[in-house]
NUKENU-854090 format. One line per field, with one value per residue (C-alpha): x, y, z; residue in three letters; residue number from 1. Coordinates in steps of 0.05 Angstrom, whole numbers. Layout:
% NUKENU-854090
px: X, ...
py: Y, ...
pz: Z, ...
residuo: Ala, ...
num: NUM, ...
END
This chain:
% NUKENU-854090
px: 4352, 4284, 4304, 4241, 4205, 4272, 4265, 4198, 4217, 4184, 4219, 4281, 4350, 4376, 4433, 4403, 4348, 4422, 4454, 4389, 4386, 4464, 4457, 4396, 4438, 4473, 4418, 4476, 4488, 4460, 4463, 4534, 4550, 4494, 4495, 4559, 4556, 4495, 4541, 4590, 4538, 4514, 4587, 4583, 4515, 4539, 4606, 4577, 4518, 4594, 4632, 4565, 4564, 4639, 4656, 4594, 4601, 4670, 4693, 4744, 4816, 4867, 4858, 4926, 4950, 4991, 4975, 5014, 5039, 5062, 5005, 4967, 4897, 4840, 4778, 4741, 4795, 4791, 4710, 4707, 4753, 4707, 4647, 4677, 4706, 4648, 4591, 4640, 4650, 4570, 4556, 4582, 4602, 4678, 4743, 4793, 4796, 4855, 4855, 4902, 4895, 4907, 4979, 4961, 4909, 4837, 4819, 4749, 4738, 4710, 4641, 4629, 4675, 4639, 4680, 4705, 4765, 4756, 4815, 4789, 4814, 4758, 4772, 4825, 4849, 4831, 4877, 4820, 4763, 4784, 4780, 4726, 4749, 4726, 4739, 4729, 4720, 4760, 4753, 4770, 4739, 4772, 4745, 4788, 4798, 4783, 4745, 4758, 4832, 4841, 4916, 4953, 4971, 4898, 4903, 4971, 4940, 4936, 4892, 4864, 4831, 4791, 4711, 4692, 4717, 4690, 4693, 4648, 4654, 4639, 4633, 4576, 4532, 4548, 4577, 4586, 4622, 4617, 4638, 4620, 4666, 4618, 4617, 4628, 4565, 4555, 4491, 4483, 4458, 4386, 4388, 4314, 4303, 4360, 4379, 4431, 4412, 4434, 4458, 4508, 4507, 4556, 4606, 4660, 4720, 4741, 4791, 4833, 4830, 4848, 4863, 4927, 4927, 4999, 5028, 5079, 5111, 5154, 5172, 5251, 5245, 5216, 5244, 5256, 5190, 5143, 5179, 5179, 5107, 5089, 5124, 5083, 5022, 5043, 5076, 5051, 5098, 5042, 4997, 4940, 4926, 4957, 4928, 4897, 4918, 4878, 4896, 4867, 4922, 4926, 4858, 4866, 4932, 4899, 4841, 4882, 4927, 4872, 4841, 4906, 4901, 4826, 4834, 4868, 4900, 4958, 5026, 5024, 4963, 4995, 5052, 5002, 4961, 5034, 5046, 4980, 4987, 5054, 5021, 4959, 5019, 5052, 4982, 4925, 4908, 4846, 4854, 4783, 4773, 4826, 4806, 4734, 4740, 4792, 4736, 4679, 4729, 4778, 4852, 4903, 4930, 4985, 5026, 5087, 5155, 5205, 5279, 5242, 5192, 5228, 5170, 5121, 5066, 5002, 4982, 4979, 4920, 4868, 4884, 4919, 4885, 4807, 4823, 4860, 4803, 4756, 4800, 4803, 4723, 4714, 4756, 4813, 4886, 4925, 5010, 5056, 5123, 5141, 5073, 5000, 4986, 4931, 4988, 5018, 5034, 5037, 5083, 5060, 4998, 5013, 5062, 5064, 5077, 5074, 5015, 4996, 4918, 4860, 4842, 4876, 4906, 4941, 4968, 4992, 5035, 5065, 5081, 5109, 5165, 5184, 5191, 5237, 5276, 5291, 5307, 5364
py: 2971, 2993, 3001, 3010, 2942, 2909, 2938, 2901, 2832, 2772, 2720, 2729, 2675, 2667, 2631, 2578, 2564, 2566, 2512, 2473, 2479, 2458, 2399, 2380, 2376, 2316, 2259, 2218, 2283, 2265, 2342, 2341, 2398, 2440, 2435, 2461, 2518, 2538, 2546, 2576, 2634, 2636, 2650, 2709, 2735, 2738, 2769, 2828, 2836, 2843, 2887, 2926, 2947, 2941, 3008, 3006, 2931, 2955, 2905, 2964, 2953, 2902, 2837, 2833, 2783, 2767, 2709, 2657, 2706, 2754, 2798, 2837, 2811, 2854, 2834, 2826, 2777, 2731, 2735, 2714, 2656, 2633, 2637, 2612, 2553, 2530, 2539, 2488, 2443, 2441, 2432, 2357, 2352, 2383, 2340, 2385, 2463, 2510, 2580, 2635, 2660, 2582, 2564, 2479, 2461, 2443, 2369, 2355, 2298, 2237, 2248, 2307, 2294, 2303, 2287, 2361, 2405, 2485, 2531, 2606, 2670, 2693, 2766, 2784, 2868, 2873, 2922, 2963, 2956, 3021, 3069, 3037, 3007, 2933, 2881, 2807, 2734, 2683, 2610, 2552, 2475, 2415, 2339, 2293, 2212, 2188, 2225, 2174, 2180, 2249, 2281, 2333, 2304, 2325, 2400, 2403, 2397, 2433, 2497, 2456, 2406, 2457, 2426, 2506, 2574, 2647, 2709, 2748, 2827, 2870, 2929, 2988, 2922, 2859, 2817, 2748, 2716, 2634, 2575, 2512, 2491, 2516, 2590, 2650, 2681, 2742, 2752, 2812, 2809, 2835, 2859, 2868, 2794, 2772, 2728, 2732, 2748, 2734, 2797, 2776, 2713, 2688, 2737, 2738, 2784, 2827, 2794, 2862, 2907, 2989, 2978, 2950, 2938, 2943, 2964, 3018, 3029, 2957, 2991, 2994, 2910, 2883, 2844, 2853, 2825, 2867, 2926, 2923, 2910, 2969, 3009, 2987, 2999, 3074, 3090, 3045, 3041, 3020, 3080, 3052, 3095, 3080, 3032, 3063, 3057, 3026, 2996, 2995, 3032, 3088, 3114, 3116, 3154, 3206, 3215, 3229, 3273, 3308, 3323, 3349, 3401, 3421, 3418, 3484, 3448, 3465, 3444, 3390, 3353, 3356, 3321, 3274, 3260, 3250, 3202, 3168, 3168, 3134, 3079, 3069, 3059, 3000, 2962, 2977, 2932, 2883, 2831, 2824, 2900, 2894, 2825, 2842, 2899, 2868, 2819, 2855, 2911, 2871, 2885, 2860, 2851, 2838, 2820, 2804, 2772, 2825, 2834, 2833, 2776, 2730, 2679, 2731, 2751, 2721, 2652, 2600, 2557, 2603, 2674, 2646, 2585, 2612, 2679, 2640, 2590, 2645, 2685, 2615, 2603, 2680, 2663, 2705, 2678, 2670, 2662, 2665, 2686, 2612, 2564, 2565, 2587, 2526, 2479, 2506, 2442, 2470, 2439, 2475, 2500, 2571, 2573, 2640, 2660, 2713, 2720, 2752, 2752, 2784, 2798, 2734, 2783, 2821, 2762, 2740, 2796, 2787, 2708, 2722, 2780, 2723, 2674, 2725, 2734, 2661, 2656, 2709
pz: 3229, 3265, 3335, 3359, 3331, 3347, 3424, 3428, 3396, 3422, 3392, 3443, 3419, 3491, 3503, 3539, 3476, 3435, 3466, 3468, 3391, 3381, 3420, 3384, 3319, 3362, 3379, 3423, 3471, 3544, 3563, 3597, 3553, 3556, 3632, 3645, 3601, 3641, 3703, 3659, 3643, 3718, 3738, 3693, 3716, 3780, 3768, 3721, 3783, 3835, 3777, 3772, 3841, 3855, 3896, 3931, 3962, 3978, 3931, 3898, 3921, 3936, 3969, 4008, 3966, 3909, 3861, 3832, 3768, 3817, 3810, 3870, 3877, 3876, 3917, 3863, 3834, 3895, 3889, 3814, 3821, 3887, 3839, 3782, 3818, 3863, 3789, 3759, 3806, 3828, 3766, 3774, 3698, 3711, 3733, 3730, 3730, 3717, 3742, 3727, 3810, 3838, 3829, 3824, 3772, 3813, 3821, 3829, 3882, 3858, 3872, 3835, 3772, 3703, 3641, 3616, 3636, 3642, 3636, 3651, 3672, 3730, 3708, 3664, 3668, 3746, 3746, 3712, 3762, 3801, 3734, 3701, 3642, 3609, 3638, 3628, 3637, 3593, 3586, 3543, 3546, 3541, 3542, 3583, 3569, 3634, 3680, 3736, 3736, 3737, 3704, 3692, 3619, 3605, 3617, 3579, 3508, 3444, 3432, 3370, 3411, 3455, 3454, 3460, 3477, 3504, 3538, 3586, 3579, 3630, 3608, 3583, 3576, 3588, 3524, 3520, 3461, 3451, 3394, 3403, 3341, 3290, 3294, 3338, 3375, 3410, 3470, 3504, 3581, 3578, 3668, 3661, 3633, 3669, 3602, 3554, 3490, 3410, 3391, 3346, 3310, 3265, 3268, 3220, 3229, 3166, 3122, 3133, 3181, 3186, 3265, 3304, 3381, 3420, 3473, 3431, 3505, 3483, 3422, 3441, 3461, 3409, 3360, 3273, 3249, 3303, 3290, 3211, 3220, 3268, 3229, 3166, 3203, 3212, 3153, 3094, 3029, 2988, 2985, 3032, 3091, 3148, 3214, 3271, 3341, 3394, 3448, 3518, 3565, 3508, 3515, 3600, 3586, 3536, 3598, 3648, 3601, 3581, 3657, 3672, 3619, 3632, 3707, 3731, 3788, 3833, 3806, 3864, 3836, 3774, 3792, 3828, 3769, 3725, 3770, 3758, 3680, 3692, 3736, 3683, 3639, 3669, 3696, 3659, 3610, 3585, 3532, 3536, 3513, 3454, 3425, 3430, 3386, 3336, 3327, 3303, 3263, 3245, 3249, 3295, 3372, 3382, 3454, 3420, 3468, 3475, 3509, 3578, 3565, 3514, 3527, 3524, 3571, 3566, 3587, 3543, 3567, 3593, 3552, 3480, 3470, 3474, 3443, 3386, 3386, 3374, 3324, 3278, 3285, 3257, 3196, 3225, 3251, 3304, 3314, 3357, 3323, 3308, 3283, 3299, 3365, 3370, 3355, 3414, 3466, 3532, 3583, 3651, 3666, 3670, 3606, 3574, 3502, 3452, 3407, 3348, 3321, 3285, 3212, 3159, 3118, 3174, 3214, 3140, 3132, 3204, 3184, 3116, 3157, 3213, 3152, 3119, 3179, 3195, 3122, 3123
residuo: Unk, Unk, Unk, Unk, Unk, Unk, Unk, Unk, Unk, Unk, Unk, Unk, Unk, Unk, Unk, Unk, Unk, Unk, Unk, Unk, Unk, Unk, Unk, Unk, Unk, Unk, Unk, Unk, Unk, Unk, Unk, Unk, Unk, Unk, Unk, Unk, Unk, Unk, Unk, Unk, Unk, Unk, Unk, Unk, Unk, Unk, Unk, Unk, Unk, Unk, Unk, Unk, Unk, Unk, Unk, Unk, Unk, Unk, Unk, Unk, Unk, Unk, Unk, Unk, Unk, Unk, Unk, Unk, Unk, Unk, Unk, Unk, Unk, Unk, Unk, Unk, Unk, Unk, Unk, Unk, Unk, Unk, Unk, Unk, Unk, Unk, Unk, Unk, Unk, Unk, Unk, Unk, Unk, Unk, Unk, Unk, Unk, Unk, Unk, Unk, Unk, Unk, Unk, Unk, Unk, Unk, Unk, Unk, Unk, Unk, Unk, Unk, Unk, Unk, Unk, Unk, Unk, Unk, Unk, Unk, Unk, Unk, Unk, Unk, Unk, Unk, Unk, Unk, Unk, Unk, Unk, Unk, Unk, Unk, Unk, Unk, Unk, Unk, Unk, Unk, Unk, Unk, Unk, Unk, Unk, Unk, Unk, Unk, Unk, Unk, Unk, Unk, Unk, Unk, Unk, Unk, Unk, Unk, Unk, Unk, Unk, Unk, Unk, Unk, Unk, Unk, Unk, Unk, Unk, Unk, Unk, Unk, Unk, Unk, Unk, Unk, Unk, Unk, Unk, Unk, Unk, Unk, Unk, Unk, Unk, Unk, Unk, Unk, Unk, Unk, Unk, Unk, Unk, Unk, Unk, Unk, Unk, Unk, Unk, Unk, Unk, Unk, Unk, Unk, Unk, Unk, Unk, Unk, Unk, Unk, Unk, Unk, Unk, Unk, Unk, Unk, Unk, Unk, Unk, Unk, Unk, Unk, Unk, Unk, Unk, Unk, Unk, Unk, Unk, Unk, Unk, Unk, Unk, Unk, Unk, Unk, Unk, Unk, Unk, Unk, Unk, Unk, Unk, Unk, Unk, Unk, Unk, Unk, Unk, Unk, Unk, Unk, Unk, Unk, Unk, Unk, Unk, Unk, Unk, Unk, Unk, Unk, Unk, Unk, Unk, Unk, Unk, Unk, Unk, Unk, Unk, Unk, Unk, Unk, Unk, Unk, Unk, Unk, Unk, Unk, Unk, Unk, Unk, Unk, Unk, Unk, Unk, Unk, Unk, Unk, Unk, Unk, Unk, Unk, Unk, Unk, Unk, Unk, Unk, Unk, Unk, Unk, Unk, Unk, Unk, Unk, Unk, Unk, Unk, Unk, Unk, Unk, Unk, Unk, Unk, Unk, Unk, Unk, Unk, Unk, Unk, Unk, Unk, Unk, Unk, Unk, Unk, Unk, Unk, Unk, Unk, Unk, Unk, Unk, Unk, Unk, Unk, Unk, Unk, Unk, Unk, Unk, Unk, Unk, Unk, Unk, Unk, Unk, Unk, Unk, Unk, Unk, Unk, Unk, Unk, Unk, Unk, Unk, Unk, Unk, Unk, Unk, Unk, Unk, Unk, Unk, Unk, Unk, Unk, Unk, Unk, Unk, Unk, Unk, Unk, Unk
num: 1, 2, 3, 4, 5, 6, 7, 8, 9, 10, 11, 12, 13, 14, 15, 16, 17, 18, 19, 20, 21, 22, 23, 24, 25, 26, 27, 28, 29, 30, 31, 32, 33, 34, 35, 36, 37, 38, 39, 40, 41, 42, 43, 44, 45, 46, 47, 48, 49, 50, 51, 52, 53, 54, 55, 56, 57, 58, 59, 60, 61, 62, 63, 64, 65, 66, 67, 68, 69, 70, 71, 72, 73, 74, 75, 76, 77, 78, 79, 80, 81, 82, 83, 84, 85, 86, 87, 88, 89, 90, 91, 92, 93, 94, 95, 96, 97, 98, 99, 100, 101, 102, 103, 104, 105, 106, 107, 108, 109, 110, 111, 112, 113, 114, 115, 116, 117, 118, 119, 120, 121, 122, 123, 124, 125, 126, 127, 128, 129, 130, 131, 132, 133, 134, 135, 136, 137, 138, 139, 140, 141, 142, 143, 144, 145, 146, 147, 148, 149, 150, 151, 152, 153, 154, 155, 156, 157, 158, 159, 160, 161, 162, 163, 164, 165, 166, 167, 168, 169, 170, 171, 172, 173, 174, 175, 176, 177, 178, 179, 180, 181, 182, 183, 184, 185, 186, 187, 188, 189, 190, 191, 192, 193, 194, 195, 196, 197, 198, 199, 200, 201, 202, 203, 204, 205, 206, 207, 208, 209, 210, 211, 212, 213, 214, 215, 216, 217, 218, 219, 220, 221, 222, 223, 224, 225, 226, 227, 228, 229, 230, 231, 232, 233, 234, 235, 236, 237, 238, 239, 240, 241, 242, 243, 244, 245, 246, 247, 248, 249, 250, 251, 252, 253, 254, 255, 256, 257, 258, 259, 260, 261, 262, 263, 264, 265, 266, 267, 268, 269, 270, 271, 272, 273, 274, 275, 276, 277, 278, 279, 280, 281, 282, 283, 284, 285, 286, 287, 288, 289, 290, 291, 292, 293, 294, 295, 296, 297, 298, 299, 300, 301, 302, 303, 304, 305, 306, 307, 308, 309, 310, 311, 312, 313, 314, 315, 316, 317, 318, 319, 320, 321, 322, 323, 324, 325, 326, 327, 328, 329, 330, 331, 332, 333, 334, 335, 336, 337, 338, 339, 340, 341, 342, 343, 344, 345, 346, 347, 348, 349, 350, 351, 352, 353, 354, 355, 356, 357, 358, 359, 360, 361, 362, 363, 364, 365, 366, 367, 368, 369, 370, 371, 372, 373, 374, 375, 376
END
């Protein structure tokens, strides 16, 4: 590639110009669409500008509150569900909204109701902003029947009916990741443009990957099938090399392990900064991060349930279904232990489950050992 013609291009894809071009393709769209991705991509602007500038603005820390999954709130959690929430419902083209920090879904009065339903995560891995780490936005969009009777009925559908899905990563740029249906894109924030651009169109995870992402800290919960499958990650019986770990929490741990050796310290800041590892070990963690680079590598995440978490631990409507969403559209797979994770019918709005995706080949091998299971 010639970096230096590509850094003066002139012919710019943004992601407005992108949308415009899909909805062209449809000569009975009125717009709807196009508008409300616009404040979809506004709410992400403005978020990546608050991450950006997060310990500065005083934004860093905790919010004195705990949300509906039990979680503390950071500031900057509160903020980007505020944002989030208000860019949808100006954008008069929403009716109802779901949000993993609001314990009742969001019904948009009447005089503002469009004819879609959003599910999102405002920032998913908050408990990253203080150390730096990716973070992200996630969201999934469904169309509802009737827009002028408003119900809960059409929030609690399948993954596979989801009209589009994405991510927003904040991270060493801003990423964000979108399909329509037809296709997974990827547009980098330009700041000095102040426009997302295509950086990465059509992208299409490997068939097989050399890269698994888990928490290993589960290792002593989980059940037959995850643990036949880690272990055939690390120690392959086949003669291929064995899968690399990556996974989020991993790297912080190996960061702070590693300033603890370099550091010459006193034996009390030690102790302090063991104590630290051991807290980046039970909260940090970013879906966002993981799935992001499972995509464009290939290989598999997996958040599988355990003796703890029998249901699992991620959400269902606003984490599982758009991830999944975009796994399928890259040619990839997604499962949850027991059928298609887009078959999935929800039955409350913050549902949780256990998920397996990535590479076709990978998730394959995880199906065929849970077949084998419930077949002994």
């Amino acid at each position: 590639m010639d970096h230096a013609a590509d850094a003066f291009r002139t012919d710019l894809m943004t992601i407005t110009r992108f949308v415009l071009n899909e909805q062209s393709k449809h000569p009975e769209s009125r717009g709807d669409f196009s508008i409300l991705l616009s404040h979809i991509v506004l709410g992400c602007k403005f978020v990546c500008a608050a991450v950006n500038k997060a310990g500065l603005a005083k934004l860093i820390g905790l919010a004195g509150e705990t949300n509906v999954q039990g979680e503390e709130q950071k500031k900057l959690d509160v903020l980007s569900n505020e944002v989030f929430v208000k860019a949808l419902v100006s954008s008069g083209r929403t009716c109802i909204l779901v949000s993993e920090e609001n314990e009742e879904a969001i019904i948009v009065e009447p005089s503002k109701r469009g004819k879609y339903c959003v599910v999102f995560d405002p920032l998913d891995g908050s408990s990253n902003i203080d150390c730096g780490v990716s973070i992200g936005t996630i969201f999934g969009i469904y169309m509802i029947k009737d827009s002028d009777e408003a119900r809960l009925e059409d929030v609690l559908q399948p993954g596979k009916n989801m009209l589009a899905a994405g991510y927003c990563m904040y991270g060493s740029s801003c990423t964000l990741v979108l399909s329509t249906g037809s296709g997974v894109n990827g547009f980098t924030l330009d700041p000095s443009l102040g426009e997302f651009i295509l950086t990465h169109p059509d992208i299409k995870i490997p068939k097989k990957g050399k890269i698994y992402s888990v928490n290993e800290g589960n290792a002593k919960n989980w059940d037959g099938p995850t643990a036949k499958f880690v272990e055939k990650c690390k120690f392959p019986t086949d003669g291929s090399p064995a899968k690399s770990l990556r996974y989020i929490g991993r790297y912080l741990l190996i960061i702070i392990s590693s300033f603890i050796i370099l550091t010459k310290k006193s034996i009390l800041s030690c102790f302090y900064l063991v104590f630290l590892k051991f807290c980046f070990l039970t909260i940090c963690y970013s879906m966002v991060a993981d799935v992001h680079r499972t995509l464009l590598y290939g290989g598999v995440f997996l958040y599988p349930a355990d003796k703890k978490s029998p249901n699992g631990k991620l959400r269902v409507l606003y984490e599982v279904f758009p991830m999944s969403f975009l796994m399928e559209q890259a040619g990839g797979q997604s499962f949850t232990g027991k059928e298609r994770a887009l078959d999935l019918v929800p039955k409350k709005i913050h549902e949780r489950s256990p998920i397996f995706l990535g590479s076709y080949d990978d998730v394959e091998e995880i199906k065929a050992l849970y077949a084998a299971e419930e077949k002994a």
